[in-house]
Backbone of each chain as ProteinMPNN parsed JSONL, in Angstrom:
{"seq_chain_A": "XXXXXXXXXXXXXXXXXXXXXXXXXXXXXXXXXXXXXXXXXXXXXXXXXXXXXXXXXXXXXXXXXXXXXXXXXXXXXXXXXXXXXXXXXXXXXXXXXXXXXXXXXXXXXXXXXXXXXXXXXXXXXXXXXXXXXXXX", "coords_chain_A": {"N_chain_A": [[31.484, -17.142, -25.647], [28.105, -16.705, -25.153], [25.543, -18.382, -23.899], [22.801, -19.639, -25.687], [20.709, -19.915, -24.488], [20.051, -18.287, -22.232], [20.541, -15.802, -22.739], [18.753, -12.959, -22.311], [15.646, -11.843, -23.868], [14.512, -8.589, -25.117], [11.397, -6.969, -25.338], [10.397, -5.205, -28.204], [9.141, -2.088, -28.273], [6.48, -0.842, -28.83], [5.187, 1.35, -30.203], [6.285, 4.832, -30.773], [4.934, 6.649, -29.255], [3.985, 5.245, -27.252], [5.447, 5.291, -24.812], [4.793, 7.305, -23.62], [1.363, 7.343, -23.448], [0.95, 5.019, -22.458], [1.908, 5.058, -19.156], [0.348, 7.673, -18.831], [-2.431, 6.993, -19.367], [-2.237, 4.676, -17.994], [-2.185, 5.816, -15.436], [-4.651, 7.632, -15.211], [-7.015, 5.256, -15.35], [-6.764, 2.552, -13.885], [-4.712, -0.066, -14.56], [-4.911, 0.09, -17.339], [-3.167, 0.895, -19.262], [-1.619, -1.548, -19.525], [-3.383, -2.945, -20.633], [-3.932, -1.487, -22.849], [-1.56, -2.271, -24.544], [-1.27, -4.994, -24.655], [-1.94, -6.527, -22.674], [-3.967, -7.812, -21.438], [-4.718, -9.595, -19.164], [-3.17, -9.14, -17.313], [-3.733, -6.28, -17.128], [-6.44, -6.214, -16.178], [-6.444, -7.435, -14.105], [-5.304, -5.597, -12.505], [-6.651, -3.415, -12.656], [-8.74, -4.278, -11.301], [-7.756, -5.014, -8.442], [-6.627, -2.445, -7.539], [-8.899, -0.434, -7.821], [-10.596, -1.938, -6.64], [-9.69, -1.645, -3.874], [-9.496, 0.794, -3.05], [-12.123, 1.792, -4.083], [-13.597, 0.268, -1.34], [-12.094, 1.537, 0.537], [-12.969, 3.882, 0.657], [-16.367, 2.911, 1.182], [-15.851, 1.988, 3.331], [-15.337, 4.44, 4.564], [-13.579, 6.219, 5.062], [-11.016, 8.925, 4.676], [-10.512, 11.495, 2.507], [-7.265, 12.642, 0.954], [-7.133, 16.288, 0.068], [-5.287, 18.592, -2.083], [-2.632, 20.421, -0.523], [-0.458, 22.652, 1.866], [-0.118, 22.044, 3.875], [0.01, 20.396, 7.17], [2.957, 17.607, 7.06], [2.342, 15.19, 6.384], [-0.174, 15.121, 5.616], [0.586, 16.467, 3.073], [1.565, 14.195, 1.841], [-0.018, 11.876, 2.37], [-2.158, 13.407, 0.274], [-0.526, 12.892, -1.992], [-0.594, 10.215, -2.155], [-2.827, 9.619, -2.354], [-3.564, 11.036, -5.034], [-2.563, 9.246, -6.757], [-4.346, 7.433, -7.45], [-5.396, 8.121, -10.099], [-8.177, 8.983, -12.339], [-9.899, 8.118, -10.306], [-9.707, 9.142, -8.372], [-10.591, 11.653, -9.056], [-13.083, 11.387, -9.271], [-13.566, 10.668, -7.237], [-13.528, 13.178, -5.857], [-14.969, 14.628, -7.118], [-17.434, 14.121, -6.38], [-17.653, 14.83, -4.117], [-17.11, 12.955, -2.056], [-15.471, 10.909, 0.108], [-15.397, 12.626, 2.92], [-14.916, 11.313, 5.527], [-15.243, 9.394, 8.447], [-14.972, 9.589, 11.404], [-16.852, 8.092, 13.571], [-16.729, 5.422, 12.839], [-14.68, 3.66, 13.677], [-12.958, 1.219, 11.608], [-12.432, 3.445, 9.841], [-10.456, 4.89, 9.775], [-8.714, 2.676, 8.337], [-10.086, 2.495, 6.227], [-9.154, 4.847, 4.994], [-6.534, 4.306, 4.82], [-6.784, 2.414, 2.962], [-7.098, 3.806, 0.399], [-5.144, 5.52, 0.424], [-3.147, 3.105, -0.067], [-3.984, 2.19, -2.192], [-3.808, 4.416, -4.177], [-0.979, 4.615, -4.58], [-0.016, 1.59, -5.344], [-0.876, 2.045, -7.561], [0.751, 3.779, -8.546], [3.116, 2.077, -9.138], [2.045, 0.473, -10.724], [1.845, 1.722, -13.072], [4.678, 2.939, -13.721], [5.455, 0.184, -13.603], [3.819, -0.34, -16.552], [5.477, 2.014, -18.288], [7.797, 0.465, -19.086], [7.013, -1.656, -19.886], [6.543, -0.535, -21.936], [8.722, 0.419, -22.943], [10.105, -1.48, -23.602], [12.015, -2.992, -21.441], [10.693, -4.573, -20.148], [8.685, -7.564, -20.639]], "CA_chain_A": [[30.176, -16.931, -26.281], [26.735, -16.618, -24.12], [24.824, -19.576, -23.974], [21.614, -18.432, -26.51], [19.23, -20.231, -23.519], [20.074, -17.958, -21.09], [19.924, -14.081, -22.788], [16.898, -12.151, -22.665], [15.22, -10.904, -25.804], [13.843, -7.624, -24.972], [10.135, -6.878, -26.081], [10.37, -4.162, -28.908], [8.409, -1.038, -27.948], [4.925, -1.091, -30.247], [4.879, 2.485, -30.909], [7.222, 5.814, -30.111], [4.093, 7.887, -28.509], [3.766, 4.323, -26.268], [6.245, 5.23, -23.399], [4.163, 8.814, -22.69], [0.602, 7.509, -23.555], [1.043, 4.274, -21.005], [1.9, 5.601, -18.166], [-0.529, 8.087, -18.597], [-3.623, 6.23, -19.564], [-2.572, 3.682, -16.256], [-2.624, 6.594, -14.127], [-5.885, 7.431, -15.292], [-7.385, 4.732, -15.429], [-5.744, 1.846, -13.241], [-4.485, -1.175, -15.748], [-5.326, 1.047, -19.199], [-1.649, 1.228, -19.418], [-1.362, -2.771, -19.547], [-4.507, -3.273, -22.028], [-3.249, -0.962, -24.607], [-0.279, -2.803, -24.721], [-2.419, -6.141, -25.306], [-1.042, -7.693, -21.903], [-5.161, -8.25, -20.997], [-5.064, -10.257, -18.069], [-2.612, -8.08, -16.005], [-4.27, -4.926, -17.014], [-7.832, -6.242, -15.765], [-5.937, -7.829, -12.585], [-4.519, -4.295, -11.523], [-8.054, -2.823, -12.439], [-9.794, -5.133, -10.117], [-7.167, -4.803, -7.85], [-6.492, -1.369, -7.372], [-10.02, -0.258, -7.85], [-11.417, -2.934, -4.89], [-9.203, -1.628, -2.733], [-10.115, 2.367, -3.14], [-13.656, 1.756, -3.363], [-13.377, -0.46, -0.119], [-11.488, 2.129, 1.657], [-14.376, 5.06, 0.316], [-16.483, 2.318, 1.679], [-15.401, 1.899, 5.077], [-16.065, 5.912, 5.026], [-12.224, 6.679, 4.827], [-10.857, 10.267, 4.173], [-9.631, 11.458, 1.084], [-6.969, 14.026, 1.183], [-6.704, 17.238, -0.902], [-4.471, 19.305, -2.255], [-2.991, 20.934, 0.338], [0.388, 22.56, 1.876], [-0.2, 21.934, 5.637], [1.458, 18.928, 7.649], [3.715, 17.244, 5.499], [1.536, 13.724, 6.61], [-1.489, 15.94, 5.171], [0.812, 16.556, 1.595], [2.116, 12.652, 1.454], [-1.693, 11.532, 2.04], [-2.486, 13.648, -0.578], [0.283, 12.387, -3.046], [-0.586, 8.827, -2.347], [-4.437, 9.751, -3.133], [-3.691, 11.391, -6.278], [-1.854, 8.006, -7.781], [-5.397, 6.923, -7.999], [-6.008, 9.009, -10.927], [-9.027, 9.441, -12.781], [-11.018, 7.732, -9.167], [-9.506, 10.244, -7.149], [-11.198, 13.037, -9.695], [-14.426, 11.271, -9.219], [-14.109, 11.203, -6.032], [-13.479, 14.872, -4.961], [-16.117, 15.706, -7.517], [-18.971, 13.891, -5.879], [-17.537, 15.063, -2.819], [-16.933, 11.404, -1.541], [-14.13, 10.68, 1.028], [-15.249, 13.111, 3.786], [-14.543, 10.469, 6.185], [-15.925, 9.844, 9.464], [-14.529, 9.759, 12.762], [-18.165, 7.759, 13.777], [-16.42, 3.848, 12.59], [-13.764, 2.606, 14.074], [-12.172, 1.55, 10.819], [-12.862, 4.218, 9.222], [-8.945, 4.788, 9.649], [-8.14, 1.462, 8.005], [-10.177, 3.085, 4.719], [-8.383, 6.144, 4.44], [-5.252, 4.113, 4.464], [-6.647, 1.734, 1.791], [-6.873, 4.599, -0.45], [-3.626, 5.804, -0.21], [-2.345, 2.539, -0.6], [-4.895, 2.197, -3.845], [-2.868, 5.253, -5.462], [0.83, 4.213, -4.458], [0.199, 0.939, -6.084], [-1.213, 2.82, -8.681], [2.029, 4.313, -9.343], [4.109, 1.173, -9.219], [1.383, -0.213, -12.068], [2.274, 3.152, -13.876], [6.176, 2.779, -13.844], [5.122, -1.228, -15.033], [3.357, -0.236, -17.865], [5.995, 2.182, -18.765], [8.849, -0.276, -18.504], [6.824, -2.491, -20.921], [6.417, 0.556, -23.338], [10.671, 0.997, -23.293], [10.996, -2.638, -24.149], [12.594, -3.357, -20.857], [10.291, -5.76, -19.531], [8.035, -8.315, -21.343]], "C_chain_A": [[29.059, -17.269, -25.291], [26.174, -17.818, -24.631], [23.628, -18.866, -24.439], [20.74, -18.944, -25.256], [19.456, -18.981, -22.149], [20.432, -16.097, -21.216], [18.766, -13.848, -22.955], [17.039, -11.655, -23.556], [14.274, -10.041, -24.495], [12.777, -7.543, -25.856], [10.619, -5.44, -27.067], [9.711, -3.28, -28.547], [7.078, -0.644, -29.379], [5.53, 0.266, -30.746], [5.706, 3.745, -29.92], [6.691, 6.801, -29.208], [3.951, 6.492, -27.137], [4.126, 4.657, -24.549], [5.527, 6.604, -22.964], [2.647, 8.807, -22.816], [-0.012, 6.428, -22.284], [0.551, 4.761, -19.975], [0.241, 6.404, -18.283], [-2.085, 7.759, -18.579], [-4.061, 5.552, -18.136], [-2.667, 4.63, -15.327], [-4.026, 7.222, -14.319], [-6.611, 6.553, -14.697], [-6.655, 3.627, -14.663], [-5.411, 0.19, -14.061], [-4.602, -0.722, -17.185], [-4.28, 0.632, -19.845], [-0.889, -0.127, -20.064], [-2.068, -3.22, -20.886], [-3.977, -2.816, -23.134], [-2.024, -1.084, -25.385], [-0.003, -4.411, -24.997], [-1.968, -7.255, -24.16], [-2.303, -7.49, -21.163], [-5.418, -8.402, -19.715], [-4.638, -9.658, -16.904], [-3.302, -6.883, -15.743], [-5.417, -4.816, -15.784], [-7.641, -6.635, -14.326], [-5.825, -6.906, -11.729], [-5.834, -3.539, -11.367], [-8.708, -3.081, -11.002], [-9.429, -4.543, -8.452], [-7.143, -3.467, -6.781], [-7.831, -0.545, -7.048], [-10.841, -0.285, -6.637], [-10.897, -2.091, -4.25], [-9.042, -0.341, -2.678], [-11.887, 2.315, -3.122], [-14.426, 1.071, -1.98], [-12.803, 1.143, 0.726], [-12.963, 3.576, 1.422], [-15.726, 4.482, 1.054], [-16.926, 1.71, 3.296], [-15.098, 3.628, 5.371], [-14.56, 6.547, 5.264], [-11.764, 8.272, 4.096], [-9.948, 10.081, 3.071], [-8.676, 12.753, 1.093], [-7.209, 15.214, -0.022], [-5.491, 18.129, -0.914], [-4.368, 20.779, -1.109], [-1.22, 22.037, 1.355], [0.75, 23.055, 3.48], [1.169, 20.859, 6.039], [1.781, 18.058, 6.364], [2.838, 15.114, 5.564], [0.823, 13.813, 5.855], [-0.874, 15.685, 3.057], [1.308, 15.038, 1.114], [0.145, 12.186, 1.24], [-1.932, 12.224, 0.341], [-1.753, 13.096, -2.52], [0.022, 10.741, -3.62], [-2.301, 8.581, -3.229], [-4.224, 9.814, -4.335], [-3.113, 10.053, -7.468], [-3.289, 7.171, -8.485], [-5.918, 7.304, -9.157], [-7.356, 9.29, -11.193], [-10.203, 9.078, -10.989], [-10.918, 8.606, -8.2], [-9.886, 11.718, -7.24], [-12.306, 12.963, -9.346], [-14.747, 11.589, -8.21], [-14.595, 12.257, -4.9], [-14.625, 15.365, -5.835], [-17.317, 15.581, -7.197], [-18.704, 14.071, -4.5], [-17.522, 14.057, -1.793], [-15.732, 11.799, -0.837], [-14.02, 11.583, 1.978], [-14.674, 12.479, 5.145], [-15.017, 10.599, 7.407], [-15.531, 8.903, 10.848], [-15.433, 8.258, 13.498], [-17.53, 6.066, 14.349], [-15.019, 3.646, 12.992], [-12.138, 2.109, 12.65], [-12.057, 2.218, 9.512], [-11.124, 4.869, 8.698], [-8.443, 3.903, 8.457], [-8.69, 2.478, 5.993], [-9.155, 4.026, 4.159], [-6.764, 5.276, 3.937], [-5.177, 3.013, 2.892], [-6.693, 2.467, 0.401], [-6.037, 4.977, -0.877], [-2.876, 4.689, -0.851], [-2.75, 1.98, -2.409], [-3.89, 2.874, -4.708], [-1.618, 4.784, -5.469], [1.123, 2.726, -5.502], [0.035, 0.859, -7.807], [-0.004, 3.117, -9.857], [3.365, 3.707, -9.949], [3.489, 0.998, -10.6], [2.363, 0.634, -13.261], [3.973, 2.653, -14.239], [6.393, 1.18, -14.444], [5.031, -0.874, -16.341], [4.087, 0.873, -18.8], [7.77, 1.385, -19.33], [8.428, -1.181, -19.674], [6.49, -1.749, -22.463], [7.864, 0.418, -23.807], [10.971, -0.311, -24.136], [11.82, -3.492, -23.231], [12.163, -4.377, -19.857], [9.257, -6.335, -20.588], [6.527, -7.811, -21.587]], "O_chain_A": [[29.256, -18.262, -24.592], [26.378, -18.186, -25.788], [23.277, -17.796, -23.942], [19.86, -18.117, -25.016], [18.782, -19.111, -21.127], [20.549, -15.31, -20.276], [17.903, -14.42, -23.622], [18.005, -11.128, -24.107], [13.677, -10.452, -23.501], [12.928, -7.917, -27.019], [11.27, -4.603, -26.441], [8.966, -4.077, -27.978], [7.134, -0.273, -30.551], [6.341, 0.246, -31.673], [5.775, 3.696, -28.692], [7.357, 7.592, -28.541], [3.808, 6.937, -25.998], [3.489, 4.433, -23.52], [5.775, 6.965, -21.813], [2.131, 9.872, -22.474], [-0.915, 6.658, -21.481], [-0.63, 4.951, -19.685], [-0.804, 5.866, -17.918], [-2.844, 8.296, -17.773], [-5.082, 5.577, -17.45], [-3.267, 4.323, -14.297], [-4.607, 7.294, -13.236], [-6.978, 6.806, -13.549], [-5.463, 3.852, -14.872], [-6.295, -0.646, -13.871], [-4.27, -1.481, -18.096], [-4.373, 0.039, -20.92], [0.074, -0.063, -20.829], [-1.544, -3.695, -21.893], [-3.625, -3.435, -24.138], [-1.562, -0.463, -26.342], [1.032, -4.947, -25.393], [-1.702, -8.432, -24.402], [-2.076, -6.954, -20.079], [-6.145, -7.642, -19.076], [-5.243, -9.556, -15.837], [-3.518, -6.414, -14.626], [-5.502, -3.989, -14.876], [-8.431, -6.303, -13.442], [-6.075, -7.013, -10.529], [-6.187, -3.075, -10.283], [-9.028, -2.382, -10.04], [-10.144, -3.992, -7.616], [-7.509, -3.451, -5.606], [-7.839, 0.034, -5.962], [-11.432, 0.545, -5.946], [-11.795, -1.396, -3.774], [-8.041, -0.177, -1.981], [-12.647, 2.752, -2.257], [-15.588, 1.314, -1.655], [-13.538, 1.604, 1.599], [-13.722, 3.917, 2.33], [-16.375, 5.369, 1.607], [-17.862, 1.258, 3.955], [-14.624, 3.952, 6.46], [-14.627, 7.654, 5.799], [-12.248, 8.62, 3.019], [-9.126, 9.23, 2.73], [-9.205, 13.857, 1.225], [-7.506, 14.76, -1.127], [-4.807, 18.363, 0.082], [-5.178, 21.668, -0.847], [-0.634, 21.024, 0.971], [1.456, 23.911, 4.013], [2.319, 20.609, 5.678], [1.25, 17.868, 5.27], [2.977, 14.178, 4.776], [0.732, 12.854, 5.089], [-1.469, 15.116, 2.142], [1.393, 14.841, -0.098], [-0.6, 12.221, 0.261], [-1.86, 11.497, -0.649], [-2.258, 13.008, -3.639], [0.226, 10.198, -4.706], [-2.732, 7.859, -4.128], [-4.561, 8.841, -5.009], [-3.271, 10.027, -8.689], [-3.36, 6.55, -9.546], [-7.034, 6.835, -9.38], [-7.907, 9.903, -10.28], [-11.134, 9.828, -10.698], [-11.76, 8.861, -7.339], [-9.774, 12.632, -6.422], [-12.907, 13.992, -9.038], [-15.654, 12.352, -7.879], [-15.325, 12.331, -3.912], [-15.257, 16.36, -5.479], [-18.217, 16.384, -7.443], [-19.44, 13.53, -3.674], [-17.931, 14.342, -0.667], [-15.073, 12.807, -1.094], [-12.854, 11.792, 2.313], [-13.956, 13.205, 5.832], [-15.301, 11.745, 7.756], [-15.837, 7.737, 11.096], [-14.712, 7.366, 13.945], [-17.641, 5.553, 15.463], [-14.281, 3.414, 12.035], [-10.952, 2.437, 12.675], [-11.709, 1.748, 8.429], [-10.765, 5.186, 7.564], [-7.748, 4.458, 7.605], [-7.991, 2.863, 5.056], [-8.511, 3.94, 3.114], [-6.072, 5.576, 2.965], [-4.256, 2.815, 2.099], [-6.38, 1.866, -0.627], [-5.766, 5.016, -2.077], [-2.146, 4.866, -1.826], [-2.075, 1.586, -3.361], [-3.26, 2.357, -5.63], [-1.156, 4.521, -6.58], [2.102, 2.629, -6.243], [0.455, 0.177, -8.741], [0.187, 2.926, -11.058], [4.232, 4.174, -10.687], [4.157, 1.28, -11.595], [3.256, 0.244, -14.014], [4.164, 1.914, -15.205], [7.149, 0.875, -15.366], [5.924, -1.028, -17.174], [3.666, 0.95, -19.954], [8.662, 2.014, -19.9], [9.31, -1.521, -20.462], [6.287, -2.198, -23.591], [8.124, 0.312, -25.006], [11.774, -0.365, -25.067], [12.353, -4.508, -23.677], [12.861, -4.92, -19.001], [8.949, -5.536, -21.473], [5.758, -8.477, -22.281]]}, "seq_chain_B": "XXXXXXXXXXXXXXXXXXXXXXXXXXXXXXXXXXXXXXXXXXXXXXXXXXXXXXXXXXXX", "coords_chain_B": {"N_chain_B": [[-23.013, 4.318, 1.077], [-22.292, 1.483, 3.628], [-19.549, -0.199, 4.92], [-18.309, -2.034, 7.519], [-15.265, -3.762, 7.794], [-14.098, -6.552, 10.01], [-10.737, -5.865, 11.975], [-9.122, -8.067, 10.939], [-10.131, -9.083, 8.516], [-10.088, -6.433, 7.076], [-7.083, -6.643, 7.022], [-6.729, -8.845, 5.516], [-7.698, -8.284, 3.047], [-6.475, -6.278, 1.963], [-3.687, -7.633, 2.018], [-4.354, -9.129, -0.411], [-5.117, -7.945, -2.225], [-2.615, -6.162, -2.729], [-0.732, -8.363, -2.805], [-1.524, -8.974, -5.543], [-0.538, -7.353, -7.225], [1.698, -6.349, -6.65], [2.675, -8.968, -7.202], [2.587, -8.961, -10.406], [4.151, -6.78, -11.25], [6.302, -7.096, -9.86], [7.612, -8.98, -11.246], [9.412, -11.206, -14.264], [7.834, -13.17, -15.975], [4.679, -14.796, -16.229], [4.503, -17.656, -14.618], [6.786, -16.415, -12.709], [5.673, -14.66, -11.655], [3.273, -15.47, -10.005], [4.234, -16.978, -8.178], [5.534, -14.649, -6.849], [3.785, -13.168, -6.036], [2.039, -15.114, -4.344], [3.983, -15.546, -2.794], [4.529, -12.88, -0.998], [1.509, -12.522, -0.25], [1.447, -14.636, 1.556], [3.783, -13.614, 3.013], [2.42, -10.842, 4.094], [0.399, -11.889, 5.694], [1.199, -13.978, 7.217], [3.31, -11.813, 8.654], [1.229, -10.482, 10.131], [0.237, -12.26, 11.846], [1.859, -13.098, 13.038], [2.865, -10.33, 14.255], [0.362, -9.768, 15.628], [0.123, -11.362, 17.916], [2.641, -10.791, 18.582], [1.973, -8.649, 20.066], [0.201, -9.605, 21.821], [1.22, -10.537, 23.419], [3.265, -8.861, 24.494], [1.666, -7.069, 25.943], [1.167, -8.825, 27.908]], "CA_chain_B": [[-23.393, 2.885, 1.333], [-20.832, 1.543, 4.545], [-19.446, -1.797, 5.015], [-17.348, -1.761, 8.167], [-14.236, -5.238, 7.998], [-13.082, -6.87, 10.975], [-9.517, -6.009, 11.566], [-8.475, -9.441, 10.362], [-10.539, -9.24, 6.855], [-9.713, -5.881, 6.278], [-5.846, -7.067, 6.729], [-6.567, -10.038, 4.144], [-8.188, -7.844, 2.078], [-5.423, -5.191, 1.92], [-3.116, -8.146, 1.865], [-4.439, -9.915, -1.689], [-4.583, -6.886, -3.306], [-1.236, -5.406, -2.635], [-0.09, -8.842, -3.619], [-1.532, -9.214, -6.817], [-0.307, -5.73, -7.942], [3.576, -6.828, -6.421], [3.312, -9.868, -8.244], [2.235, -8.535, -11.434], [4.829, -5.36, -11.277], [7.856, -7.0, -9.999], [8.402, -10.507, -11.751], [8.462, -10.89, -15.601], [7.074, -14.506, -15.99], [4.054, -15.466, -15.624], [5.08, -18.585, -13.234], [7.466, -15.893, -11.265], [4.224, -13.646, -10.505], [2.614, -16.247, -9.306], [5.128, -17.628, -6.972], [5.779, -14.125, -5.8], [2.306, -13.004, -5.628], [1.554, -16.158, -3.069], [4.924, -15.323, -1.485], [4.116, -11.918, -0.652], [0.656, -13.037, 0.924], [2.237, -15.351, 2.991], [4.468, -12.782, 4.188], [1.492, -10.4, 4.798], [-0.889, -12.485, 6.332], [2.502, -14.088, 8.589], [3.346, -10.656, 9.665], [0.326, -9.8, 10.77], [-0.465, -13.395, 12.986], [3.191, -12.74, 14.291], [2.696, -8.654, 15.036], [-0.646, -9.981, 17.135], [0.804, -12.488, 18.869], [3.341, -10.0, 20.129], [0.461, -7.497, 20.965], [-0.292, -9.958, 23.022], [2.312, -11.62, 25.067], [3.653, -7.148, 25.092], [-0.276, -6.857, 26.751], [0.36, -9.518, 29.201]], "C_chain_B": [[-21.68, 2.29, 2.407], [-20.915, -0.102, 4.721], [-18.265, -1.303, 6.248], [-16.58, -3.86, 8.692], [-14.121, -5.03, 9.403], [-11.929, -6.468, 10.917], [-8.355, -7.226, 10.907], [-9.115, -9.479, 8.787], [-10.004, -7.933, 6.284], [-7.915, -6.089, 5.939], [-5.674, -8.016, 5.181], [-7.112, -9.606, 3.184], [-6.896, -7.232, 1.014], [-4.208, -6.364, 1.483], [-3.306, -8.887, 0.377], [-4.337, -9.046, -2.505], [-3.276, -6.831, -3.667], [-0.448, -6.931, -3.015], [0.117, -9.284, -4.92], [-0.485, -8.207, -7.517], [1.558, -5.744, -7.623], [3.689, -7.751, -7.077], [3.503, -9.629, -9.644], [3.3, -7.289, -12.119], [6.404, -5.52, -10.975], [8.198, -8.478, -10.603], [8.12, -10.339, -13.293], [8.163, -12.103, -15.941], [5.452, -14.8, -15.356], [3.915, -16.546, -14.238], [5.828, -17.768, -12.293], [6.661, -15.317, -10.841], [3.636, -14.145, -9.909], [2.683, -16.071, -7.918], [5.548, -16.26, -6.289], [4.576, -13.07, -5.324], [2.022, -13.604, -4.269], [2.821, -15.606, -1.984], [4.923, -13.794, -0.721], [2.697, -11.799, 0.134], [0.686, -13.458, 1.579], [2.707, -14.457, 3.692], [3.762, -11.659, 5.211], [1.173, -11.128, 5.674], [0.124, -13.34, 7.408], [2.552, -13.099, 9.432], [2.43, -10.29, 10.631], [-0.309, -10.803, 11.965], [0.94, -13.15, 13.543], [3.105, -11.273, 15.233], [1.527, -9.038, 15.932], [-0.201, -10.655, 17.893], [1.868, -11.637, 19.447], [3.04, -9.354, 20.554], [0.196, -8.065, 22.249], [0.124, -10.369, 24.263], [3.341, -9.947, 25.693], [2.357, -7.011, 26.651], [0.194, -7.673, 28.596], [1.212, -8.906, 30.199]], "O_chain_B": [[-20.502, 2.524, 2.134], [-21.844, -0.909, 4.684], [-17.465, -0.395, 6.024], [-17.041, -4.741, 9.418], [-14.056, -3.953, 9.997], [-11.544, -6.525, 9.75], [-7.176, -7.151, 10.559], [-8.405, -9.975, 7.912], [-9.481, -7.995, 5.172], [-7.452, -5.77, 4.845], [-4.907, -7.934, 4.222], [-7.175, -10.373, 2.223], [-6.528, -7.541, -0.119], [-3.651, -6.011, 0.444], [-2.228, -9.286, -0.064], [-3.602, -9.148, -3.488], [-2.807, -7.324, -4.693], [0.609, -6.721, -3.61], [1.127, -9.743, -5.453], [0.31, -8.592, -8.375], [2.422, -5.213, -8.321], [4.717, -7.786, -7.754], [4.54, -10.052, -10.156], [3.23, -6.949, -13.299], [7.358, -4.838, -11.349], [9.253, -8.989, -10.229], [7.165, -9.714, -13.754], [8.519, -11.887, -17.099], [5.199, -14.979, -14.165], [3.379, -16.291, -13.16], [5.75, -18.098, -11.11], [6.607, -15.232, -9.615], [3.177, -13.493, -8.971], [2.023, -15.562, -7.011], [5.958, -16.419, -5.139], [4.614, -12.332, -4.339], [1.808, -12.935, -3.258], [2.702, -15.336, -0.789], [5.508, -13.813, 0.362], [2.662, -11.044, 1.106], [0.079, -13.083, 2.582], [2.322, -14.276, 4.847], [4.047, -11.429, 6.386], [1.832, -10.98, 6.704], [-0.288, -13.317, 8.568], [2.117, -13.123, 10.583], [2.711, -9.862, 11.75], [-1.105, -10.411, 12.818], [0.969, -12.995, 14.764], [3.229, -11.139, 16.45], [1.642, -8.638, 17.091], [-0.241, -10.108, 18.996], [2.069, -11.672, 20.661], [3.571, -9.049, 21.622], [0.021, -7.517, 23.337], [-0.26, -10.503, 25.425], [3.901, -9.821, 26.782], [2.419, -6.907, 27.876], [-0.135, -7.395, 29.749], [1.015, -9.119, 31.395]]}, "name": "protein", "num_of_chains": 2, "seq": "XXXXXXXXXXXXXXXXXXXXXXXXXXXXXXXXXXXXXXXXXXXXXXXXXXXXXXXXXXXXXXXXXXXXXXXXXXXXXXXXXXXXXXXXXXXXXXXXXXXXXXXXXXXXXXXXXXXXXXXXXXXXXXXXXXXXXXXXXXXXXXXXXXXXXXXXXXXXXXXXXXXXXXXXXXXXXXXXXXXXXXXXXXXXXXXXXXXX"}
């Protein structure tokens, strides 16, 4: 017999639309995914987080890629951008993230962007993970 | 509007983030995010005084 101190209780899953509204919300929005799932403090952490460190790289004058089906560096850039969701809409629509050669680390931005969306996507795969029930 | 980091702040920048968002994503405790939050900045902000330091003694 299992010692009761030492199984995990799985969190129940709130609601059956949860595991496809998550995700999507956090890729929107970066933490959404966490909030509407009433886990507050993480949500607003990943916000902050994620956020800083895309508007920092926009910032430091960093390129943004687009959709695109050139060098395959060119279509990864662009994959890692798009994790940013809804910031990476704003951004192509105010025409932000031309990027400029000019600064030095102007490099360093572009890369904080990508890494903005990629962590983006980890959040994302979190906040579905706590939709399934399979993490807390 | 441009803000241009040192290469050492924008490292520690890049480095607190990316560990909040690892702590927060791969531990499920409170107390384990912490502890691997901090341990994941350490390891940044290590790497990166070890990778200069062999920039430099490569350099000499």
């Amino acid at each position: 017999m299992a010692n009761p101190s030492t199984v995990k209780v799985k969190a129940a899953p709130s609601s059956s639309m949860m595991p496809v509204i998550a995700p999507a919300l956090g890729w929107f929005i970066p933490g959404a995914g966490h909030v509407i799932q009433k886990r507050y403090i993480r949500g607003a952490l990943l916000l902050v987080s994620i956020a800083s460190l895309f508007l920092l790289g926009l910032m430091m004058q960093g390129h943004i890629y687009k959709a695109n089906g050139g060098d395959i560096l060119d279509i990864l850039g662009f994959i890692g951008d798009l994790g940013a969701g809804g910031m990476y809409i704003v951004t192509l629509a105010m025409n932000g993230g031309q990027g400029a050669i000019a600064f030095a680390t102007a490099d360093y931005g572009t890369k904080f962007m990508i890494v903005a969306g990629l962590l983006n996507f980890i959040a994302v795969a979190d906040a579905y993970h706590i939709a399934i029930g399979k993490k807390q | 509007m441009t803000i241009q980091l040192s290469h050492f702040s924008a490292a520690f920048v890049f480095a607190l983030f990316a560990s909040i968002v690892f702590g927060i994503t791969h531990r499920e405790t409170t107390r384990d995010m912490v502890r691997y939050g901090l341990y994941c900045f350490a390891m940044f902000l290590g790497g990166i005084l070890l990778a200069g330091w062999a920039m430099w003694l490569v350099r000499r």
